[in-house]
C-alpha positions as CSV (number, residue, x, y, z in Angstrom):
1,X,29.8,218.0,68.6
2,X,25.8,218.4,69.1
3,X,24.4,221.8,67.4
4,X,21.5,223.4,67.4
5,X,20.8,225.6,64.6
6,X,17.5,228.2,64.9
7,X,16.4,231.6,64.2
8,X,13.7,234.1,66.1
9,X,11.2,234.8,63.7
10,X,8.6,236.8,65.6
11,X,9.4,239.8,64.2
12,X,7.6,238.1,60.9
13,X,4.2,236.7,62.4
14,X,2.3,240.5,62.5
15,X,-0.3,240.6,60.3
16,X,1.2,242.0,57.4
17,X,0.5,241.7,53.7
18,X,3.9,242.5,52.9
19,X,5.5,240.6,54.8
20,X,4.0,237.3,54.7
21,X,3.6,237.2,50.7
22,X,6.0,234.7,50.6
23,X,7.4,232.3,53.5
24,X,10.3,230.8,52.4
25,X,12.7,227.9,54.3
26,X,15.6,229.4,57.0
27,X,18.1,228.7,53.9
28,X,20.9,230.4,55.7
29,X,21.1,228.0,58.5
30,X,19.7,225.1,56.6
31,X,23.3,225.8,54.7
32,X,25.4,225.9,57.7
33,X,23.6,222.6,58.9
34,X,24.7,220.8,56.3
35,X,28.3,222.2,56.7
36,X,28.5,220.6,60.0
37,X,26.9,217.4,59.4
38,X,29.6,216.9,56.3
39,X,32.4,217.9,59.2
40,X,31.2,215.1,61.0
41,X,29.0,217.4,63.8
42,X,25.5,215.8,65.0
43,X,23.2,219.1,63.4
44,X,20.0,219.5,64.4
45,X,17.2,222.4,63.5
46,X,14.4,224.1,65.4
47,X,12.2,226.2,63.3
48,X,10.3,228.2,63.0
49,X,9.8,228.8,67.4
50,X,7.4,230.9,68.4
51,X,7.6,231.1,72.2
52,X,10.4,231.7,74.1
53,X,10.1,229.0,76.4
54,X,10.7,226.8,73.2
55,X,14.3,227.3,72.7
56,X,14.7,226.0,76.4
57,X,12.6,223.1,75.1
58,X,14.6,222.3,72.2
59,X,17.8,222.2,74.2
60,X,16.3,220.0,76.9
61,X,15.6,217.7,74.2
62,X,18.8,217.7,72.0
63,X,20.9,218.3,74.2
64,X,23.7,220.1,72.3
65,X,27.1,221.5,73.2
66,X,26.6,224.9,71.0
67,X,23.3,226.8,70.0
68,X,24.0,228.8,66.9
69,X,21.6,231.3,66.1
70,X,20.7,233.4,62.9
71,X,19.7,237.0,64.1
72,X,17.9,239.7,61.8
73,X,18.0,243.3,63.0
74,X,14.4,243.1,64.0
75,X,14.9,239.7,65.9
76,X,17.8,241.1,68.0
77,X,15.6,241.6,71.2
78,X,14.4,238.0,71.3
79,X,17.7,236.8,70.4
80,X,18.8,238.5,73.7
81,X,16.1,237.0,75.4
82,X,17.0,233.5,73.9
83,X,20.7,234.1,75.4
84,X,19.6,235.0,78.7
85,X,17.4,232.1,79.2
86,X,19.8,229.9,77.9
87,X,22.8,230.7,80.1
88,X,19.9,230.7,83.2
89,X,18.6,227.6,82.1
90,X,22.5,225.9,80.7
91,X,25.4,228.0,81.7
92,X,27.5,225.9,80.3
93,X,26.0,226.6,77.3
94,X,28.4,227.7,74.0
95,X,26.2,230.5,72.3
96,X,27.2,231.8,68.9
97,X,25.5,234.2,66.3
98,X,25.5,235.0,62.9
99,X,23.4,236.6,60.1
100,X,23.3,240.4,59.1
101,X,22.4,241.9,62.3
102,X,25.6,240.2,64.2
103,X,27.5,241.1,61.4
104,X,27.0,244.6,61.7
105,X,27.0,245.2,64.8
106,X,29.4,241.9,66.5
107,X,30.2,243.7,70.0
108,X,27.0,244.8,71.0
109,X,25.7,241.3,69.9
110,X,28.9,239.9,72.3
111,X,27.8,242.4,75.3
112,X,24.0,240.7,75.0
113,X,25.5,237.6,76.4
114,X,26.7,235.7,73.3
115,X,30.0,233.8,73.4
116,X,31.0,234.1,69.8
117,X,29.9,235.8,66.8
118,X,30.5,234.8,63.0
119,X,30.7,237.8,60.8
120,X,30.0,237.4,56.7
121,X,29.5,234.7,54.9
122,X,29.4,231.7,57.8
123,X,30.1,227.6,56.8
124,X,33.6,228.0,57.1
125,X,34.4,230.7,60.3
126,X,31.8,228.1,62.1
127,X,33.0,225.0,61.1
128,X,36.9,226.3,62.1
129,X,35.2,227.5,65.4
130,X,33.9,224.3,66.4
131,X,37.0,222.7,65.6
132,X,38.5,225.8,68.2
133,X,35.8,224.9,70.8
134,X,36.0,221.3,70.7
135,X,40.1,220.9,71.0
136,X,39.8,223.8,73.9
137,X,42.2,226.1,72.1
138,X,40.1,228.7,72.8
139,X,42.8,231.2,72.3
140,X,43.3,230.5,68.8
141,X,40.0,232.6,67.2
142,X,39.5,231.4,63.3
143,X,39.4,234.1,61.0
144,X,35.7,235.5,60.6
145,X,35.0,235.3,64.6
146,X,35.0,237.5,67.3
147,X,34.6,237.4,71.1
148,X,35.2,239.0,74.4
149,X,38.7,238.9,76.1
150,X,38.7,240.2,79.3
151,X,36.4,242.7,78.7
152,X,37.0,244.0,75.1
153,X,36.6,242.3,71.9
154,X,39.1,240.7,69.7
155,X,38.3,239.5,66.4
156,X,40.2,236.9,64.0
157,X,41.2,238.1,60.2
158,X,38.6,239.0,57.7
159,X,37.8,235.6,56.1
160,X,37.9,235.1,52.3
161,X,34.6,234.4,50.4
162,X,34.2,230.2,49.7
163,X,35.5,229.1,46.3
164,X,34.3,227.6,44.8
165,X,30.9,227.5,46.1
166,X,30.4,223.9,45.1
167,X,32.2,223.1,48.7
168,X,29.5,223.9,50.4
169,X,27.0,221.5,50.7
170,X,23.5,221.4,49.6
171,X,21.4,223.1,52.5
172,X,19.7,220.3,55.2
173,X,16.1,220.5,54.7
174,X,13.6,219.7,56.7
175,X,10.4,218.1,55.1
176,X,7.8,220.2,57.8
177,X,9.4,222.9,57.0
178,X,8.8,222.9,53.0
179,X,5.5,221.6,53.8
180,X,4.4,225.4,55.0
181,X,6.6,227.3,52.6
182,X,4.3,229.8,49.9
183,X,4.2,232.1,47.8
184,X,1.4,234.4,48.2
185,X,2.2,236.6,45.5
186,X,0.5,236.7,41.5
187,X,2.5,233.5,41.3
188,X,2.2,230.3,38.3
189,X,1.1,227.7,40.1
190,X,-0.9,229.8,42.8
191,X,-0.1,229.1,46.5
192,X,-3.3,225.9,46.8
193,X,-0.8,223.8,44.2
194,X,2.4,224.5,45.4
195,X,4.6,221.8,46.5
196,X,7.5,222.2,49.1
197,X,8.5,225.6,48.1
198,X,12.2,225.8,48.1
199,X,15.0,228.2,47.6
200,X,17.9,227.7,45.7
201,X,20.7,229.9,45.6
202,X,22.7,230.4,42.4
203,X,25.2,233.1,43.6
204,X,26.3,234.7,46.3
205,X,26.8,238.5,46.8
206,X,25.7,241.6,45.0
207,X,28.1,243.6,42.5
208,X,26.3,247.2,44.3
209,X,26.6,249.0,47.7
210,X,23.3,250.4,47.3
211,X,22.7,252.6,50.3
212,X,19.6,250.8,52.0
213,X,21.3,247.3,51.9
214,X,23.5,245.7,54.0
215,X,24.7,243.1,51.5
216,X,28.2,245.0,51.5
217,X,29.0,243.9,54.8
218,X,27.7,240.3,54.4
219,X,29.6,239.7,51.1
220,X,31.6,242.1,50.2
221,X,30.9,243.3,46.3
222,X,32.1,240.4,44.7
223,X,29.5,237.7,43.5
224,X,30.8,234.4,43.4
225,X,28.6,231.7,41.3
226,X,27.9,227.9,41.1
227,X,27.6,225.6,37.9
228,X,24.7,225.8,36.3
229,X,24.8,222.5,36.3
230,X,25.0,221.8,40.2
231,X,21.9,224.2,40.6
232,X,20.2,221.5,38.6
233,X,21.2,218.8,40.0
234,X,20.1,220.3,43.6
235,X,16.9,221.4,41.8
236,X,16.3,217.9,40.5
237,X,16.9,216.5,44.2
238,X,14.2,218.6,45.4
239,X,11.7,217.0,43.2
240,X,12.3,213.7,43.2
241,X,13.0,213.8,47.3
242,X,10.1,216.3,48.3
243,X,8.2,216.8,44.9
244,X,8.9,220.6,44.8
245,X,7.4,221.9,42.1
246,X,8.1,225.4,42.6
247,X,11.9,227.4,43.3
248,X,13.0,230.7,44.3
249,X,16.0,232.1,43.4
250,X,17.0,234.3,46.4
251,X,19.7,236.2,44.8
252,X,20.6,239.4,45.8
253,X,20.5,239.9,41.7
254,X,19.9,237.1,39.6
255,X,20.9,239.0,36.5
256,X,24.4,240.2,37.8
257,X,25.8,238.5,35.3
258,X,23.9,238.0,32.0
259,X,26.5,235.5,30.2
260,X,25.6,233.5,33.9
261,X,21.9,233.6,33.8
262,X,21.7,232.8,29.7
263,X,24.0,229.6,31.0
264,X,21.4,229.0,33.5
265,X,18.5,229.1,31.3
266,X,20.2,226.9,29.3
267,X,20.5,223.9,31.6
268,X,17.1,224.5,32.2
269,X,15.9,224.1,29.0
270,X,18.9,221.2,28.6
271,X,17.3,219.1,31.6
272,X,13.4,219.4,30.1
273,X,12.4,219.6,33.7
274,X,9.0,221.7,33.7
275,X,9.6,223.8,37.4
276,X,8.6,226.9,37.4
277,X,11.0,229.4,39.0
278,X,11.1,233.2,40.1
279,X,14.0,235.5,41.7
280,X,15.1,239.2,42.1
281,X,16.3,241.2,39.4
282,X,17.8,244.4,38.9
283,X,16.6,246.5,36.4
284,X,19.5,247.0,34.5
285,X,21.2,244.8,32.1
286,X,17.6,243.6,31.1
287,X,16.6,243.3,27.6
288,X,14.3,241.5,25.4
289,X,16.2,238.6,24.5
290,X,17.0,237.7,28.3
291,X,13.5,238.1,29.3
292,X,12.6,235.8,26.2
293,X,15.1,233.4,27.7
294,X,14.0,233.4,30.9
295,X,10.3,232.6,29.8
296,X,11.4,229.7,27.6
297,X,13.3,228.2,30.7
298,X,10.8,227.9,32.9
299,X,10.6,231.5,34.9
300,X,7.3,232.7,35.4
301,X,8.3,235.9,37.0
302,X,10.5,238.8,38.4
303,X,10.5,240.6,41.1
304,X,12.2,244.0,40.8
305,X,13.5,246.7,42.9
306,X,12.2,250.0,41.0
307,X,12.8,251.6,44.7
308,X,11.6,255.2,43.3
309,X,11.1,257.4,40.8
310,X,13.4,260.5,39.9
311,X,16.8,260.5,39.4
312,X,17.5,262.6,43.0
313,X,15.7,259.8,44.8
314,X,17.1,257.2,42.9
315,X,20.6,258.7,43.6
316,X,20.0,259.1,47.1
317,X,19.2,255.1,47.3
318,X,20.4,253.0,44.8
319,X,24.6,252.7,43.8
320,X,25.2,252.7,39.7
321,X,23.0,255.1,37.1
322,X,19.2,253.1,36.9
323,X,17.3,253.3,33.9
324,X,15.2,256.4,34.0
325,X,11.8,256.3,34.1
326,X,10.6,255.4,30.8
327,X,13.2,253.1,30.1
328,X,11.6,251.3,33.3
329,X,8.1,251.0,31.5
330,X,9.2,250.2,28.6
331,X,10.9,246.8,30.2
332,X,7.9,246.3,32.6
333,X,6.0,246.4,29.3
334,X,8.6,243.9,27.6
335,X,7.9,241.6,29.6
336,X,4.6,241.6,30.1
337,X,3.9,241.1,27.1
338,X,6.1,238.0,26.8
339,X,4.2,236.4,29.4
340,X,6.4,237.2,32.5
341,X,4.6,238.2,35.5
342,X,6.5,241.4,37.5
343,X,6.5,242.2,40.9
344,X,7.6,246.3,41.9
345,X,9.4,246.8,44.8
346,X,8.8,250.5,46.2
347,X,10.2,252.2,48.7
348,X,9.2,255.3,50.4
349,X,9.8,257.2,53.9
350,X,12.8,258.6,53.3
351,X,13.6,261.6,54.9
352,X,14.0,263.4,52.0
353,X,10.2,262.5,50.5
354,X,7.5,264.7,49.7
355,X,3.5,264.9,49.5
356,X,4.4,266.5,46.2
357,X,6.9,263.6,45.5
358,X,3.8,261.2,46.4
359,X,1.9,262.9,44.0
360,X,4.1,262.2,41.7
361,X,4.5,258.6,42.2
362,X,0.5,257.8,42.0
363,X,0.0,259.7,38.9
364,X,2.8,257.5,37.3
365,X,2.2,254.4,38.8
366,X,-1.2,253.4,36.4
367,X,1.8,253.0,33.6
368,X,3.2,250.5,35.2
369,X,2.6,246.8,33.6
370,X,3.4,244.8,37.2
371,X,1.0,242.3,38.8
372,X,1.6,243.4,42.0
373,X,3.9,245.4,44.0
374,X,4.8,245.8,47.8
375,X,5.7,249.3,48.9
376,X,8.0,248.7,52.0
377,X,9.3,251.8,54.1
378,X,13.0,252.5,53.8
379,X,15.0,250.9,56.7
380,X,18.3,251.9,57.9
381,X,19.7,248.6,59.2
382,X,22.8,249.0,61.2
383,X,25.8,248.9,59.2
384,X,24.2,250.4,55.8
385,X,25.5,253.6,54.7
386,X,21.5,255.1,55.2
387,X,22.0,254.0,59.1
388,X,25.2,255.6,59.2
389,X,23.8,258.7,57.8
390,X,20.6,258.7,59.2
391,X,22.7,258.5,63.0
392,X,25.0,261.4,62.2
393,X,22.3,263.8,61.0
394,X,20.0,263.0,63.6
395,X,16.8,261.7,61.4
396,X,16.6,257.7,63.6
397,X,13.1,258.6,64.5
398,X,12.5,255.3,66.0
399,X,15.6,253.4,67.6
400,X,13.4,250.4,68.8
401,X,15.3,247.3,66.6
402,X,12.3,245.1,67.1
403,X,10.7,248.0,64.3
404,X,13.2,247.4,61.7
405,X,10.9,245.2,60.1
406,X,10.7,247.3,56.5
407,X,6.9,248.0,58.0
408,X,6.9,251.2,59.7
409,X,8.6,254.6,59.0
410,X,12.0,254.9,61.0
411,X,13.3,258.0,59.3
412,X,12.6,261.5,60.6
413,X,10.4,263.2,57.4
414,X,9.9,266.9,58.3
415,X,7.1,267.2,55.9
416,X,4.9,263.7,57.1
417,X,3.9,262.5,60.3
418,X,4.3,258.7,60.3
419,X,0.4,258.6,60.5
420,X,0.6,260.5,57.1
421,X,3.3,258.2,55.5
422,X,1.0,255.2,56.6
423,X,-1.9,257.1,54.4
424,X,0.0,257.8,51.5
425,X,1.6,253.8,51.5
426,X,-2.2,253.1,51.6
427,X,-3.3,255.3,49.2
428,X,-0.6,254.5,46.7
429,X,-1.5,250.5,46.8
430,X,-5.1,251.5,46.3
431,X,-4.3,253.9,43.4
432,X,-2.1,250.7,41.6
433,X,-4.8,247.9,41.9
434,X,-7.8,250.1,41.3
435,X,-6.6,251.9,38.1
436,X,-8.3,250.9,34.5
437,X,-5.1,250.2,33.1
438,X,-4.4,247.7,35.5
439,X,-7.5,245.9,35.4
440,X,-7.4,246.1,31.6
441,X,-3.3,245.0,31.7
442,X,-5.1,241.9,34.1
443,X,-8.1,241.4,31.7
444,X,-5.9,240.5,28.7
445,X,-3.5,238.5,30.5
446,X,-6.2,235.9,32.0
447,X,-7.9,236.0,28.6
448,X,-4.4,234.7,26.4
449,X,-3.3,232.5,29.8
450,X,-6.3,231.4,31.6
451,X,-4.5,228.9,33.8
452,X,-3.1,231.9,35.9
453,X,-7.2,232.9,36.8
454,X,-6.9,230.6,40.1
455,X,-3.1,232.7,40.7
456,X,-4.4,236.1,40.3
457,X,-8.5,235.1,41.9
458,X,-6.1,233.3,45.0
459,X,-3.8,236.9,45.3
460,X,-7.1,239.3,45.3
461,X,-8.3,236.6,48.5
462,X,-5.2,237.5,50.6
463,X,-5.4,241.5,50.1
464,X,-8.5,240.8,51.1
465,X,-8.0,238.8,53.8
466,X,-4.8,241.0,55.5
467,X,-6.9,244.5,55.0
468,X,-4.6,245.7,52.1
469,X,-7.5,246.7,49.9
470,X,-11.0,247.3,50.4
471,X,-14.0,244.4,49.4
472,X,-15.1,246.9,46.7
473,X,-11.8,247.1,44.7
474,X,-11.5,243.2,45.8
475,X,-15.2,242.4,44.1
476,X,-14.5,244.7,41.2
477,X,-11.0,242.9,40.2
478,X,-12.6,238.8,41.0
479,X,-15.5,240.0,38.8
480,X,-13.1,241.2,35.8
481,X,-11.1,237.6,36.2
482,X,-13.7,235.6,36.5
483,X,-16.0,237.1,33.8
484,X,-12.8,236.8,31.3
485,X,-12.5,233.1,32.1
486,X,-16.0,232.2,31.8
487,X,-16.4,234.3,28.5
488,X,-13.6,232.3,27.2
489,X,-15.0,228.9,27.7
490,X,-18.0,230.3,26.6
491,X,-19.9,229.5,29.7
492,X,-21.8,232.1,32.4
493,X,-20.6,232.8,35.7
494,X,-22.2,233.5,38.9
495,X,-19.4,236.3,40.9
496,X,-19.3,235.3,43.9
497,X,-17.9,237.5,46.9
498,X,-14.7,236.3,48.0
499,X,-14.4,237.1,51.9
C-alpha cells in the first residue's frame, strides 16, 4: 500500500522564543515510516506543510491509498480541516490518526471525519491496520485501533508496548528535513555550525504520572530501553550518511535509569566518536559522578524540568517527592561547574499561583546556575489528570485547542488576569538574564571555555531578535562575552550592537 505520513505544524510557526528554540525532525512519524517501508508498504513524507491546500497537493502527487496523520492537541483544528478537504477532494480516501491528542481523546478525533485512530505507542497497531485495510477484513480491528460502527465507536484491545525496541526500525529521514533542524538554545556548537540536527531516542516512556503530562496515556509508566549499543550504531549512521554533528535525546527522562545512562556513556566514550549530545533530565537521581560521566561522554548539556518552587506547588504538579529547593541549586551548581550547560524549565499559570508566589520565584531565581531557561504556561492537555481537574472544577478558562500551545494562560487564576500572568512571565525572564550573578556565572564560563562565546553571543541575537528581552539587557550581556574573549586573547574589542 501507498502512505502518506505528515503532521500540521502551524500551531508552531507564531513568533515565539519558546517555542522555536529548538526545531527538531517529525521523529514520531519518521519512526512509523520506516515501520511500513520494512513491511513492504511504499512510505512517503510531507513535512513540514504550511497551507492547507498542500496536503491536497501532496496527495495529488503520491497518490496513496491511506493519509496517516500525527495530531498535537494544538494542531487538532487543522487536522479537521485536513480531513475535510481530503474526503471533498478523495472520498475514497483511508484517513487515520495518531499522536497524543488522538490518543486522548480517539472518538471526538473519529466524529471529525477520521476513519481510524491509533492510540499509544503506533508501528505496530498501524502496521496490523494496514494489513486489516488491505485484505478488506475490515471487521477484524487490531488491537490499539479504534473506529466508528454504525454510529458508536468500537475499539480493539489495549496493545502491549514493543519489545524489544530494537524491532522497530531506525526512523526514515529525510535529508531537507535535517537540513533546517536547530538548536537555538546556549548550545556547544551554536546553531551557525550545526549539522543535520537529529534526534535519537534511547527509551521510551516515563517511570511518572506527573499531573501536567500526558505521557501516561501514550506509554503507560513503564520505560522500555534499547542497547546502548544500537543507539550508537544509529548515531554513527547519522554521521557518516548526513554528517550530523549534533543529537538530541528526546527522552521523556534520560536519567530514568542511572545503571542505563552510565551504560550509555560508556559506549560513547567506547566508540571515540566526538558528537556532542543533549536530552531531558529529571532532577532526581542526579549526582556528581553522573554528571561527570555525562561530560566525559560527550553531553554538553541538560535541560531540566524544575517546574516550581515550593513543595505545595511542586505537589500539585509533579508525581514522586523532588528535591527541595536547595538541593536543586546545589546540582544546578554541580554541574555548572563541571562544565555542563543547564537549561530550567518553569512553569507558571496555574490556578493555584500567586503575585506573592511570583515574588517568590524572582527573588530566588538569581541562585540559579542555568544558561537559560523557558518559562512555559501550564497546559491541561486532554487526558492529563490537570485537564481532568481543571474540567470538573470549572477553572478551563480558554477551551480554544488551537491555544494549547504551552504559550498562553488556559487556567482560570482568581488572583491574575492573563494580561498580568503575561507580565509576570515577562518580568521573571528579565529578572534571570539581567541579574549580576548571572552575568558573572556567564563571565567565568566564557573565560575557562571560550569556544562557547559564538553559543552564548548567537543565543543573546535570537532573544533579541523574537522580543524576549530588551536591546539594553541584550548590549549589556554581548558586551560582558565579548570583552571576556578579547581579554583572553589579549586583544581589544570594538562591541558592536547586535540587532
Amino acid at each position: 500500500m501507498r502512505v502518506l505520513f505528515c503532521q500540521p505544524v502551524s500551531g508552531l510557526l507564531e513568533p515565539s522564543v519558546h517555542i522555536r528554540m529548538c526545531y527538531v525532525e517529525p521523529l514520531g512519524i519518521e519512526y512509523l515510516a520506516a515501520a511500513a517501508e520494512a513491511a513492504g508498504h511504499h512510505a512517503s513524507i510531507e513535512y513540514p506543510v504550511i497551507a492547507d491546500s498542500e496536503i491536497v497537493e501532496a496527495v495529488i502527487r503520491e497518490k496513496p491509498d491511506v493519509v496517516a496523520i500525527s495530531i498535537y492537541t494544538y494542531a487538532f483544528r487543522e487536522a479537521v480541516r485536513w480531513a475535510r478537504a481530503l474526503k471533498d477532494a478523495f472520498p475514497e480516501a483511508i484517513l487515520i490518526a495518531g499522536g497524543h491528542h488522538p490518543t486522548a481523546e480517539p472518538e471526538a478525533v473519529l466524529h471529525a471525519g477520521f476513519d481510524y485512530v491509533v492510540i499509544g505507542e503506533g508501528e505496530q497497531s498501524l502496521l496490523e491496520l494496514l494489513s486489516t485495510i488491505q485484505s478488506g477484513r475490515r471487521e477484524c480491528l487490531p488491537n490499539g485501533v479504534a473506529t466508528m460502527v454504525e454510529g458508536r465507536m468500537t475499539t480493539g484491545a489495549e496493545r502491549q508496548r514493543i519489545r524489544p525496541l530494537e524491532a522497530v526500525p531506525w526512523p526514515r529521514r529525510l535529508p531537507h528535513i535535517l537540513a533546517d533542524a536547530k538548536n537555538f538554545q546556549v548550545i556547544d556548537p551554536p546553531p551557525s555550525r550545526q549539522v543535520n540536527l537529529a534526534q535519537v531516542s534511547y527509551s521510551r516512556g516515563c517511570p511518572n504520572n506527573c499531573a501536567f503530562c500526558s505521557s501516561a496515556q501514550m506509554w503507560r509508566r513503564k520505560v522500555v530501553w534499547r542497547r546502548p549499543s544500537d543507539v550508537l550504531d544509529e548515531v554513527e549512521h547519522l554521521v557518516a550518511t548526513h554528517g550530523t554533528n549534533v543529537i538530541y535525546f528526546p527522552d521523556l527522562e534520560l536519567n530514568a535509569s542511572a545503571k542505563r545512562l552510565h551504560e550509555l556513556c560508556d559506549e560513547f566514550q567506547r566508540r571515540g566518536n566526538p558528537i556532542r549530545w543533549w536530552g531531558l533530565f529529571a532532577l532526581r537521581g542526579l549526582d556528581r559522578e553522573l554528571l561527570a560521566h555525562l561530560y566525559e561522554a560527550g553531553c554538553v548539556k541538560l535541560s531540566l524540568g524544575v517546574e516550581a518552587i515550593g513543595d505545595d506547588a511542586l505537589a500539585r504538579l509533579c508525581a514522586g517527592k523532588a528535591p527541595c529547593w536547595e538541593d536543586i541549586l546545589t546540582m544546578f551548581q554541580t554541574a555548572h561547574n563541571i562544565g555542563l550547560i543547564t537549561r530550567v524549565f518553569l512553569m507558571i499559570g496555574n490556578s493555584e499561583d500567586t503575585p506573592e508566589y511570583y515574588e517568590e520565584l524572582c527573588a530566588e531565581l538569581p541562585r540559579l546556575a542555568a544558561d537559560d531557561m523557558r518559562v512555559s504556561f501550564t497546559t491541561p492537555f486532554p487526558g492529563t489528570d490537570l485537564y481532568r481537574r481543571a474540567k470538573r472544577d470549572g477553572l478551563l478558562a480558554v477551551k480554544d485547542l488551537t491555544q494549547y500551545t504551552t504559550e498562553k494562560p488556559i487556567l482560570h487564576n482568581p488572583s491574575m488576569t492573563p494580561a498580568q500572568m503575561f507580565e509576570w512571565r515577562q518580568r521573571i525572564i528579565d529578572v534571570f538574564y539581567s541579574n549580576d550573578l548571572y552575568a558573572e556565572r556567564t563571565r567565568e564560563r566564557v573565560w575557562k571555555r571560550p569556544a562557547l562565546r559564538e553559543s552564548y553571543l548567537q543565543y543573546y541575537d535570537r532573544l533579541l531578535n523574537t522580543g524576549t528581552l530588551g536591546q539594553a539587557t541584550i548590549e549589556r550581556l554581548c558586551s560582558l562575552v565579548a570583552a571576556i574573549s578579547a581579554k583572553k586573547k589579549g586583544t581589544t574589542c570594538q562591541v558592536v550592537s547586535r540587532v
